[in-house]
Structure formats: C-alpha cells, structure tokens
KESEVEX-583310 format. One record per residue (C-alpha): residue number from 0; residue in one letter; x, y, z. Coordinates in steps of 0.2 Angstrom, whole numbers, m for minus. Each point is the difference from the previous one (the first is absolute). Example, Ala and Ser with C-alpha at 12.3 -4.5 7.8 and 13.67 -1.06 7.14 Angstrom:
BEGIN
num | residuo | c1 | c2 | c3
0 | A | 62 | m22 | 39
1 | S | 6 | 17 | m3
end
This chain:
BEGIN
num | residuo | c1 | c2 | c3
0 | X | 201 | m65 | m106
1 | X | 14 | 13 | m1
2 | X | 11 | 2 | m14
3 | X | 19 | 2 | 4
4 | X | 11 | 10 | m12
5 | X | 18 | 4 | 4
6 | X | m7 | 18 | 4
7 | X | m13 | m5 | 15
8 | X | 7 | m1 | 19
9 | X | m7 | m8 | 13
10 | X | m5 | 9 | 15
11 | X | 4 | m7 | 17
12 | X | m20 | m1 | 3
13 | X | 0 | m15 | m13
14 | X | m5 | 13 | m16
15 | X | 8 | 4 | m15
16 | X | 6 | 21 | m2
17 | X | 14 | 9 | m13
18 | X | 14 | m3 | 4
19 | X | 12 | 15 | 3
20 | X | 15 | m5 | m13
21 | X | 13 | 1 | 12
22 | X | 16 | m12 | 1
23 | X | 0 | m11 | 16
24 | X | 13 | 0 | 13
25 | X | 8 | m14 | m7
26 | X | m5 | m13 | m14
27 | X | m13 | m13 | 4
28 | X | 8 | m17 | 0
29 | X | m12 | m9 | m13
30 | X | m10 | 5 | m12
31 | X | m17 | m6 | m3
32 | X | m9 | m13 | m11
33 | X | 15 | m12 | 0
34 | X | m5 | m18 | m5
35 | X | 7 | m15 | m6
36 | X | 20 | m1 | 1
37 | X | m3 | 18 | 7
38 | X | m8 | m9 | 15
39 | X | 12 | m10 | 3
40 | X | 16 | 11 | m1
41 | X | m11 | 15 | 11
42 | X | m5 | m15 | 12
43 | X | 19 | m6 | 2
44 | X | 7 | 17 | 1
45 | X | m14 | 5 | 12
46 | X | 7 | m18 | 13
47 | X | 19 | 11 | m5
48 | X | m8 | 17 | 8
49 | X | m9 | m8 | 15
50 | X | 10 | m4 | 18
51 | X | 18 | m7 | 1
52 | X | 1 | m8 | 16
53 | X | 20 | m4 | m3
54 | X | 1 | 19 | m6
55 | X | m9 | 6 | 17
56 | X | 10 | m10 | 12
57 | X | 17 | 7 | m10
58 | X | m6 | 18 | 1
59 | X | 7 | 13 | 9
60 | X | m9 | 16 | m4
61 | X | m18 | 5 | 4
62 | X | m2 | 1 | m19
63 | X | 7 | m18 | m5
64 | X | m11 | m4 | 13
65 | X | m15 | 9 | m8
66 | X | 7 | m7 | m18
67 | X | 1 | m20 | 6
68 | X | m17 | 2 | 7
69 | X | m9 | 2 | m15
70 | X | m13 | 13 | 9
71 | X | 0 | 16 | m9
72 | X | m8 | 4 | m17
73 | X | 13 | 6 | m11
74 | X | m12 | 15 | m7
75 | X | 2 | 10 | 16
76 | X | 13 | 6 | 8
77 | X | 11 | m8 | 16
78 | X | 4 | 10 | 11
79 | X | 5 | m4 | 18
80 | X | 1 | 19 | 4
81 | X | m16 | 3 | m5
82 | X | 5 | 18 | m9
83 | X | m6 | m8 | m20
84 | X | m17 | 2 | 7
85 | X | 0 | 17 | 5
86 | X | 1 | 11 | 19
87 | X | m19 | m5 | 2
88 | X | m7 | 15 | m10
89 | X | m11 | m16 | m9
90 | X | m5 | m8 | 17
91 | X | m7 | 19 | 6
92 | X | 13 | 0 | 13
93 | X | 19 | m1 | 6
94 | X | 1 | m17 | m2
95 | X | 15 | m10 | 10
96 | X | 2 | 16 | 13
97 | X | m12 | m6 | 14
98 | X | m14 | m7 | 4
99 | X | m3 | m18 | 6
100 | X | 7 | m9 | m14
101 | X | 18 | 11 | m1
102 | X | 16 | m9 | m4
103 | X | m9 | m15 | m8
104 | X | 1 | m5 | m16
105 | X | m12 | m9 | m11
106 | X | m5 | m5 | m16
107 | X | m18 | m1 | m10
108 | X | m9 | m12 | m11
109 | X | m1 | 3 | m17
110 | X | m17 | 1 | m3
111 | X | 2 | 16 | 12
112 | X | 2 | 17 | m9
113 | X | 15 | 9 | 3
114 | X | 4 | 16 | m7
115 | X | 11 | 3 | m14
116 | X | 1 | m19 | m3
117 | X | m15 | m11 | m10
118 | X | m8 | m16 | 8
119 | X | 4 | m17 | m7
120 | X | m13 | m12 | 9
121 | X | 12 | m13 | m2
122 | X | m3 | m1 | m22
123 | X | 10 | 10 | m12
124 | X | m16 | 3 | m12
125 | X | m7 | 8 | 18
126 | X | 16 | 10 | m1
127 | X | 2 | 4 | m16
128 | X | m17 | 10 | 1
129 | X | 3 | 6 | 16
130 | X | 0 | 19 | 0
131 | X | 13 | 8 | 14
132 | X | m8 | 4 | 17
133 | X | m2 | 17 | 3
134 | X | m3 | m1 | 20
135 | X | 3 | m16 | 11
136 | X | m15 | m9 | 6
137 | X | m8 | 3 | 14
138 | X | 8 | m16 | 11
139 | X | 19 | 5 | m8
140 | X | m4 | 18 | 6
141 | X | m6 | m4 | 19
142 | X | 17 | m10 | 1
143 | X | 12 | 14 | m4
144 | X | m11 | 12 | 8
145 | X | 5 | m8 | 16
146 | X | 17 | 0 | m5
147 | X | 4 | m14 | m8
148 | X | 13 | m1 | m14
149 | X | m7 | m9 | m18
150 | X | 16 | m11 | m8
151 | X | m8 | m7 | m15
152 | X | m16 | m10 | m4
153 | X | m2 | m18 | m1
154 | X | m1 | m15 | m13
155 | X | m16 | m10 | 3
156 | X | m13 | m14 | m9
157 | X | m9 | 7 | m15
158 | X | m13 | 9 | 3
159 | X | m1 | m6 | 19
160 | X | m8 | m17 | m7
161 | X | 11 | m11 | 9
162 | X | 6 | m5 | 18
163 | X | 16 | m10 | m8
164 | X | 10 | 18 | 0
165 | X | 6 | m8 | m18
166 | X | 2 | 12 | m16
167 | X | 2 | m7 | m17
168 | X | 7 | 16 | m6
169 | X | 10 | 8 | 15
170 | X | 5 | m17 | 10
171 | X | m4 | m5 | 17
172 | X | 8 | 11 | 15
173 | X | 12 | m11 | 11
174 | X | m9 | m4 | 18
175 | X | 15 | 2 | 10
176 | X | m6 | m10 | 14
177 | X | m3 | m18 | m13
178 | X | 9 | 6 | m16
179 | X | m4 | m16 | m9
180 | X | m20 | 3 | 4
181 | X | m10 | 15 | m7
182 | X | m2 | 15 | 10
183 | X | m20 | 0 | m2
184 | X | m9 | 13 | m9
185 | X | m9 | 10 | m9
186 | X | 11 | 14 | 11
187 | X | 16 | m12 | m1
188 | X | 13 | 16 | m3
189 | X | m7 | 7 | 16
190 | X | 2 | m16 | 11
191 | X | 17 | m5 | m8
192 | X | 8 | 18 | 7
193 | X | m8 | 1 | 15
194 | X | 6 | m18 | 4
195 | X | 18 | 4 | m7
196 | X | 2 | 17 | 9
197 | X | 2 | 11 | m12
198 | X | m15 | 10 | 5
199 | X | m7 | 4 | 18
200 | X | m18 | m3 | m6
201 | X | m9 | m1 | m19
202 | X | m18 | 2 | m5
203 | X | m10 | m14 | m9
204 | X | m16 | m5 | m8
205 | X | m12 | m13 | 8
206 | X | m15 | m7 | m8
207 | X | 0 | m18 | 2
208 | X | 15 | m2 | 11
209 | X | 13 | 10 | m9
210 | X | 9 | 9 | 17
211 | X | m5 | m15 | 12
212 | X | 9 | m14 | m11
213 | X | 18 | 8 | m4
214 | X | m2 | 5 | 19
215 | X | m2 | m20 | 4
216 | X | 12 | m6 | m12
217 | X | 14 | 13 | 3
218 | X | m1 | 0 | 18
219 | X | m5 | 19 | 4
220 | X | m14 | 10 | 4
221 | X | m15 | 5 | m10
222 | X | m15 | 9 | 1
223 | X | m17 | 0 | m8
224 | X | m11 | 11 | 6
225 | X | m19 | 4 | 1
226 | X | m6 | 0 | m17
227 | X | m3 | 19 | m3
228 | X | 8 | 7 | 12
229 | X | 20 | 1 | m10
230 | X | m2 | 14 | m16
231 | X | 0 | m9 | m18
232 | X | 0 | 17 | m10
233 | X | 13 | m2 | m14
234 | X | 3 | m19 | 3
235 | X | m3 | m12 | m15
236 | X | m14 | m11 | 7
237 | X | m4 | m20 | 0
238 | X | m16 | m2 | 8
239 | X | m8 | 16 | 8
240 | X | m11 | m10 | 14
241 | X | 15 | m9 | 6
242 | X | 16 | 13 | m5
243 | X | 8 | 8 | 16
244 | X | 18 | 8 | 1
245 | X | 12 | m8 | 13
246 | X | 16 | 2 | 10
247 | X | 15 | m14 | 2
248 | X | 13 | 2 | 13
249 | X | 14 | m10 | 9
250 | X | m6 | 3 | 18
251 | X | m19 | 6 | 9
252 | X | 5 | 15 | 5
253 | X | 5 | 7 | m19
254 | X | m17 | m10 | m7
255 | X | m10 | 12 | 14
256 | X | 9 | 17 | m5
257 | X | m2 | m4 | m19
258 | X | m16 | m8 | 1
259 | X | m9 | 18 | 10
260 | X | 8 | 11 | m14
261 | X | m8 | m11 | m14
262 | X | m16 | 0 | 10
263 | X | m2 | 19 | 5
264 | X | 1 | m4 | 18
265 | X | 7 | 9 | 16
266 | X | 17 | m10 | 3
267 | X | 1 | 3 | 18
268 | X | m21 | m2 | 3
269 | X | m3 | m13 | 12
270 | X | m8 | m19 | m6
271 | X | m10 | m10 | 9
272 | X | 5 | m20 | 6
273 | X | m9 | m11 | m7
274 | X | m9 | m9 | 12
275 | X | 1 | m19 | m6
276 | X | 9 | m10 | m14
277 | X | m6 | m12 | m8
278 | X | 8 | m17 | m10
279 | X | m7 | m2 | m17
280 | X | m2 | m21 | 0
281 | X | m5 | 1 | m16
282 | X | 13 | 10 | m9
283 | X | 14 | m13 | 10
284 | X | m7 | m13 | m9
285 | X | 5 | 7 | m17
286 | X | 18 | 1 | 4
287 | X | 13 | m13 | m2
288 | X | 7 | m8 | 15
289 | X | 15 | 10 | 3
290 | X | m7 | 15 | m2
291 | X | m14 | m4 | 13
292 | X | 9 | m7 | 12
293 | X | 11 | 15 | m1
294 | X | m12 | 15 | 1
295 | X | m12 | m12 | 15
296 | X | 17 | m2 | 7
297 | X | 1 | 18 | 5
298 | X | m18 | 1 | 3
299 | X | 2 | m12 | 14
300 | X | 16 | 5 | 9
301 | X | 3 | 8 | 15
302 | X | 5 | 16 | m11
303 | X | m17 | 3 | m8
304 | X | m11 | m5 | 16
305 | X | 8 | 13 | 10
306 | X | m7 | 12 | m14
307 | X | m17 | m8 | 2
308 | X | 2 | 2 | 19
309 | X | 2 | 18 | 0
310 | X | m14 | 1 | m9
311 | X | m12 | m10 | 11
312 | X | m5 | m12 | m14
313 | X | 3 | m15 | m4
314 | X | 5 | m5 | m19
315 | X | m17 | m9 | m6
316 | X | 1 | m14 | m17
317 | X | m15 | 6 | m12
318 | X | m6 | m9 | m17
319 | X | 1 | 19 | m12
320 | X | m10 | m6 | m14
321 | X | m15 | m10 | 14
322 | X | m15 | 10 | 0
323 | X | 4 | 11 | m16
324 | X | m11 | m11 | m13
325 | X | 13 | 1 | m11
326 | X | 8 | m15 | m1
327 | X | 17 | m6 | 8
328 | X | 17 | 12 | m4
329 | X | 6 | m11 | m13
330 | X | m15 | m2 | m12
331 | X | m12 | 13 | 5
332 | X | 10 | 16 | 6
333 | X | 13 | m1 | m13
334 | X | m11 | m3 | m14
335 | X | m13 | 14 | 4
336 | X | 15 | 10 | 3
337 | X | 8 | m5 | m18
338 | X | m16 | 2 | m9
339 | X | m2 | 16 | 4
340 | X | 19 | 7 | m1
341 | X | 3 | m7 | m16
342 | X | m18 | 9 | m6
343 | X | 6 | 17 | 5
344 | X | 16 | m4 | m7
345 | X | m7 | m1 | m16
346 | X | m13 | 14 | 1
347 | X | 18 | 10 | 4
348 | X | 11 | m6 | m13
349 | X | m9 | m7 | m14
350 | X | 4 | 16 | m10
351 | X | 18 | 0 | 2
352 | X | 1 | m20 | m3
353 | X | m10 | m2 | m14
354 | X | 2 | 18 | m9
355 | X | 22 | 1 | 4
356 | X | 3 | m18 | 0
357 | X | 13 | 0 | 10
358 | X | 12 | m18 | 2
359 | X | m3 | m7 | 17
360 | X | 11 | m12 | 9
361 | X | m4 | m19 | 5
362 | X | m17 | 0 | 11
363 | X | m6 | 19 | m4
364 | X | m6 | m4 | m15
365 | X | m10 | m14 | 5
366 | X | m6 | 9 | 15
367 | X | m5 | 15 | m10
368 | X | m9 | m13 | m12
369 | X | m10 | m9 | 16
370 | X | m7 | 18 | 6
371 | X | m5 | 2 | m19
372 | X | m11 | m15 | 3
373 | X | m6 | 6 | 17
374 | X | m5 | 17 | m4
375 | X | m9 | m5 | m15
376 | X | m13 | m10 | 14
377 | X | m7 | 9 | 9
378 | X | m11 | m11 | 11
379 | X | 15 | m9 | 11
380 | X | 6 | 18 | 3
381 | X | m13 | 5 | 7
382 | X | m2 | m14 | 10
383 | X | 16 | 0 | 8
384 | X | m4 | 22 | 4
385 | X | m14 | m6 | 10
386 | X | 10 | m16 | 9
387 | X | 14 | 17 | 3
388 | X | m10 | 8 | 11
389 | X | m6 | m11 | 9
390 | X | 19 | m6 | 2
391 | X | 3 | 18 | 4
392 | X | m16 | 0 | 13
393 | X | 7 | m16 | 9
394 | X | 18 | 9 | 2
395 | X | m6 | 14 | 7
396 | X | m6 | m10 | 14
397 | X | 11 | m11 | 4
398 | X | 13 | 14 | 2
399 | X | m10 | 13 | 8
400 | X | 5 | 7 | 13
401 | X | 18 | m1 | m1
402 | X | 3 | m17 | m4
403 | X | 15 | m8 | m9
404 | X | 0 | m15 | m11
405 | X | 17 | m7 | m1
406 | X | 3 | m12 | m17
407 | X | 15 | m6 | m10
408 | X | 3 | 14 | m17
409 | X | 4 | m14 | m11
410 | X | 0 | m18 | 0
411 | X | 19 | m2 | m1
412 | X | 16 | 7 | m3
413 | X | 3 | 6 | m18
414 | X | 0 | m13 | m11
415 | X | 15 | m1 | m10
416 | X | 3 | 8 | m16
417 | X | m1 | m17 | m10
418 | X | m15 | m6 | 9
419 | X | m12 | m8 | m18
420 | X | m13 | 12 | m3
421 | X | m15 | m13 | 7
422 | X | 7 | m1 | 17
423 | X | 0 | 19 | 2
424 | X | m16 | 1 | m8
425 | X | m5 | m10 | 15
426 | X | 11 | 9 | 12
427 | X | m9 | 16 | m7
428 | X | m18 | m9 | 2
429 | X | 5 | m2 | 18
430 | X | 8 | 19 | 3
431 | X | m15 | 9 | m8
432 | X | m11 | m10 | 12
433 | X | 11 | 6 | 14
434 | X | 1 | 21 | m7
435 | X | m19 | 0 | m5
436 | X | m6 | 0 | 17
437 | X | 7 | 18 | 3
438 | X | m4 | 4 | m17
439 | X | m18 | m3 | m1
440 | X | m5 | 8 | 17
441 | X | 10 | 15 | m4
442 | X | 11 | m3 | 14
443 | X | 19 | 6 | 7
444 | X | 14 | m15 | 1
445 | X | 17 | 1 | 5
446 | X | 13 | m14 | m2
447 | X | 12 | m1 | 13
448 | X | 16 | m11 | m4
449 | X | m2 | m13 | 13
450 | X | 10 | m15 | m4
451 | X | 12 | m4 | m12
452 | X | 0 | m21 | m6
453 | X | 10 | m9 | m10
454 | X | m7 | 6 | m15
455 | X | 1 | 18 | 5
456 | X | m11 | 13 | 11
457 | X | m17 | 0 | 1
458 | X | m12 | 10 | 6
459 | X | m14 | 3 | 14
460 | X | m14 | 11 | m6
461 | X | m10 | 10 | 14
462 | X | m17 | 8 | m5
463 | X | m11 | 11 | 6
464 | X | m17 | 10 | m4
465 | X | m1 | 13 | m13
466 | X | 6 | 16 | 7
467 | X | 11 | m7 | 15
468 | X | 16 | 2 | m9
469 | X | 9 | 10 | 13
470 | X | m7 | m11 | 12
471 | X | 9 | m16 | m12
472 | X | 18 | 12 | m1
473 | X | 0 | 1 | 19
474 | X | m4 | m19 | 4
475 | X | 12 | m4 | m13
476 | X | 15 | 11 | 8
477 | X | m6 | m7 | 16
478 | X | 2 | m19 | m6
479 | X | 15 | 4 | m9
480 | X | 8 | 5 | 17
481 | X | m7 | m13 | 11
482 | X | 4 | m15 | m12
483 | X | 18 | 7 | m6
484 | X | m4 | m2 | m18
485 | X | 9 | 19 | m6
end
C-alpha cells in the first residue's frame, strides 16, 4: 500500500512520483479530505458549478455558453483560440495549420495529459498530487498534429467509475439536448460540449461504456474503438484490459476524421463495406419500449433497407449471448464483465485509495469498496477471464468477415437527474449488460444518434470485429447519409 504525503504526485500511468513545486494555472476548486458539514457545503457548491440550463439558453457568447455548460475543469485553461496551449511545439508539429483535422476545435478529457496543465481524473486529491504535464499524451498530440485546435479539458466522473456523468465535487455538466437528465459519463464534459456546440469534436475515455453512453444520451456521436489500437500513454487509467481512448462528434463525417487521427490511420485510405448487418435480438430485449421501437423503427424502414440493398444482404436477427456459454447479457455477460473490471480497478488504484484517502462522491465510494471485495477473491476472477475468452472467441465469429451487429447503446433516454438511486442502479444493471458486450470481446462501437423520444435521444450502437474500425467509420458515414440522421 502506498503512502501519500503532500509531497508525492501521481503520475498519469496510475503511480506516485515528486512532484515539481510549481503553482497551477489556476487554483483547484476543492480541496481534498473534506467530510462532514465540509461534504455537504463541497457537494451543494459542486450542483452551483455544474450546468445552468436557463443560463445556457440566455447566453450569448461562446464563453457563457462554455460557462452555463458546466463542461470544463477550471484547473486548465479555456481557450477557444487554442494559443494557451502553445503553436504545437508539445504536439511535435504545427498544430491547427493543416492536415485533415484543420479548423476544428476540440476539447480533451481530463484524465488526458496536456502540457503545462496537471490531470484531475475527476477528484481534487487526484489533482492536488498531480504534478504538471510536461508533453501532451499521445492521443492529444495525434489530434493537433492534424491540425486540430485544443480549447480546454473536460470535467468528468471520478476516476472514470461511473456512467452517470455525476461529480460530487465539480457538479454534473448540462446535456443540452435533455437538460433535466444527466449527460452520461464517466467522459460527461466531453459529451455535454460536443452536444452543445462549443467544440467540433472532444476526446474521451471508455472502459465500460463511458464514450458510448453520453453519445446515446446526448444525442451525438461516439466512438470506441478496438481495444489497443487508440495510444493510452500519459492517460490516468481505469481498467487496462477494457480502457480505450474515444472520439465524440455532432456529425459522421467529423467522428471518421477525428477518429483516424486518434487511431494512426490513413484518412483518405480506402474501407471495405461490410458485407451483411445483423440485428442483435438479444440486446432489444433489454431496452425499454420506446427506445426499441425507436432504433427497430429505423432498422425496418425504407431508409435503412436501401442500405442493406446496396449491400447485397439482408439485415438477419441473432440471439449475441446463444452459443457463448456464458450466460444471457443481463446475468452472465455483465457480471463476468463487472468482476473482472472492478478487480483491475483495485489492483490499479488500491494505493491511491487506501494510502491518499481521498473524499469520494455518492456511489464511488461504494464501488471502490465492491472491487475491494472482488479483488481480494481471486477464484470468480478467474472464472469470469476464462468465460472472456470464450466470449471473445464467439465474437470473433459471429462478425467475421465484415459483419455488423446493430443494437440499442443504452436501454433509455437519460434518466432524469432526480431518478432514486435504486432505479438507476437497475437502469445501470441493464446499460452495463448492453456495453459489456463490446467490452469483453475487445471490440469497436459507434453510437449513432438515431431517434430522439419523448424522454430525449437515444441511441443505435453498430459493432464490428476487432480491427474493422475504418470499416465501422465508413459504414457509419454511409448510414448517416442514407437515413438522414446528421
């Protein structure tokens, strides 16, 4: 167990290092190892700090706009020109002067190091021993390598151990598309200024849903990708097996561009159509009623079958979890997938948790205390690495050869910010059965903002096999087009 004294600061790759006494860009917002009446006053201040829908809709600057969201970490600078974080020396180029991202503006997690500023991970006792970034990560780098201009970084769950987008310290970010529900999280900030248009594109984290979520619930576009395949250097981690970076955007086109710079890839290379789609039966039967009949309803019209047309297939129902030996979603899936999360999770963090101490929100704290319990037995864990694999085995499988599994993201619309905590538990239950599938089998998602209900937008998740993500951008853009959903 780690011990951590005022003087240690943690590393982005989860360690403990000096830290370089330097003053930060601005103050933190909170200190660390509030409790009692200090709870409480940090928590109400925290709702004060989050979005203002009524200030958003009165706003008339692009910074009042950024200011009502609530989706930028104060402990970094905002910056709509981009010139705070430097010319691009940091990203080992001339960043926002060509290349295929130029002109576009975006905004980074903060669990993502950027130079000259520290990385919160959503806590202030992460923050507080958080040393300054000498060089950007890797992902942040790609991106402004190929022109894109960096505004600021983004407000997120603690430690990325939530899909709520709810922060007990920093407030929840405003989801401009359903601003009495939460935006989703962990990488809520990044969603929230997507969806409100204060930045072409943002970078996120997703481990058990975190880009795939705000994407549903916000009503834009998000990718994750192949596990491996997206640069994790000199980002805070979650759960290594299941960590990928990710890209949101507003339309296909952006979510393609971005999406190749993050990944390395060529972005005028040619993809190959996938050559047949299939319905994931399964997954439908998680979702509430609106929400299914909303995303099958653009499945089965005219729109979508003249997609599967020019494709020579037709779009074929499968059961995902059949055939895996692993149990149904619900049970099986998501509980070898929360087992092993939640014990990776704790081989990561039990250092900072146990020797800093640091206050955690409602929920984080229970959840770190659960993967306490998890880790500490070992014989489940092991159990559910095996029934992984074969999950992952199965997968492969079924999507080989270009296949494409269509699904809904998330059971629902975001549920509203005053929804008790035992009906989003099960909410959640139902969600993580839904994200695990990608997640175990190491798979690329996109959600695409399909439909929008009464409650809100939802989303339609398309999947594919590892490696086929240019294949899944370029399908995405072509459904986009066909079925008018930019």
């Amino acid at each position: 167990g780690g011990v951590c004294g005022c003087a240690a600061a943690i590393g982005s790759g989860g360690g403990i290092r000096q830290m370089r006494r330097r003053a930060p860009l601005r103050a933190p917002r909170v200190g660390g190892g509030i409790a009692g009446a200090r709870a409480r006053e940090a928590s109400a201040s925290a709702m004060a700090r989050g979005g203002d829908a009524q200030g958003f809709a009165a706003a008339r600057t692009w910074e009042e706009r950024a200011a009502a969201t609530g989706a930028f970490v104060e402990h970094a600078p905002l910056d709509r020109s981009g010139e705070a974080y430097g010319d691009g020396d940091a990203a080992g180029g001339d960043a926002g002067t060509g290349g295929a991202l130029a002109g576009l503006s975006f905004a980074a997690k903060d669990l993502f190091d950027v130079a000259g500023t520290r990385t919160g991970f959503g806590n202030p006792t992460w923050l507080e021993r958080s040393a300054e970034a000498a060089a950007d990560a890797p992902a942040v780098a790609a991106l402004r390598r190929a022109g894109a201009v960096l505004v600021g970084k983004t407000e997120m769950d603690e430690l990325a151990y939530s899909l709520n987008g709810e922060n007990a310290h920093y407030g929840t970010p405003l989801n401009p598309a359903a601003p009495d529900r939460i935006p989703g999280g962990s990488s809520s900030g990044s969603a929230s200024a997507v969806a409100a248009g204060l930045v072409d594109f943002s970078l996120g984290s997703d481990t058990g849903g975190s880009v795939r979520v705000p994407a549903s619930f916000c009503g834009i576009y998000g990718l994750r990708p192949t596990h491996g395949r997206g640069d994790l250097a000199a980002a805070a981690p979650l759960a290594p097996s299941f960590d990928t970076p990710g890209i949101f955007a507003r339309d296909a086109k952006t979510l393609r561009a971005a999406s190749l710079a993050m990944l390395g890839s060529e972005p005028t290379a040619a993809a190959r159509s996938p050559t047949r789609w299939l319905v994931a039966a399964d997954a439908f039967e998680l979702a509430e009623q609106s929400c299914a009949q909303a995303v099958y309803g653009k499945l089965s019209g005219d729109a979508f079958q003249r997609v599967c047309e020019a494709l020579g297939s037709e779009p074929a129902e499968v059961s995902v979890a059949e055939g895996a030996g692993a149990g149904d979603l619900l049970d099986g899936w998501r509980d070898t997938f929360r087992l092993l999360q939640a014990s990776e999770i704790w081989g990561m963090h039990a250092d900072f948790v146990e020797g800093c101490k640091p206050d955690f929100g409602p929920g984080i704290k229970e959840r770190f205390e659960m993967a306490k319990g998890v880790h500490g037995n070992q014989p489940p864990v092991e159990e559910a690495a095996k029934r992984r694999e074969a999950i992952t085995e199965h997968m492969d499988a079924m999507l080989a050869g270009g296949a494409i599994l269509a699904m809904p993201t998330a059971p629902g619309a975001a549920p509203t910010k005053a929804l008790p905590t035992a009906e989003l538990e099960v909410y959640r239950a139902r969600m993580l059965a839904l994200t695990a599938i990608a997640g175990l089998a190491r798979l690329p998602q996109v959600s695409v903002p399909i439909a929008v209900t009464e409650d809100g937008p939802v989303g339609l998740s398309l999947v594919a096999a590892r490696g086929e993500d240019e294949m899944l951008l370029a399908a995405t853009e072509m459904l986009a087009a066909v079925v008018g959903m930019q």
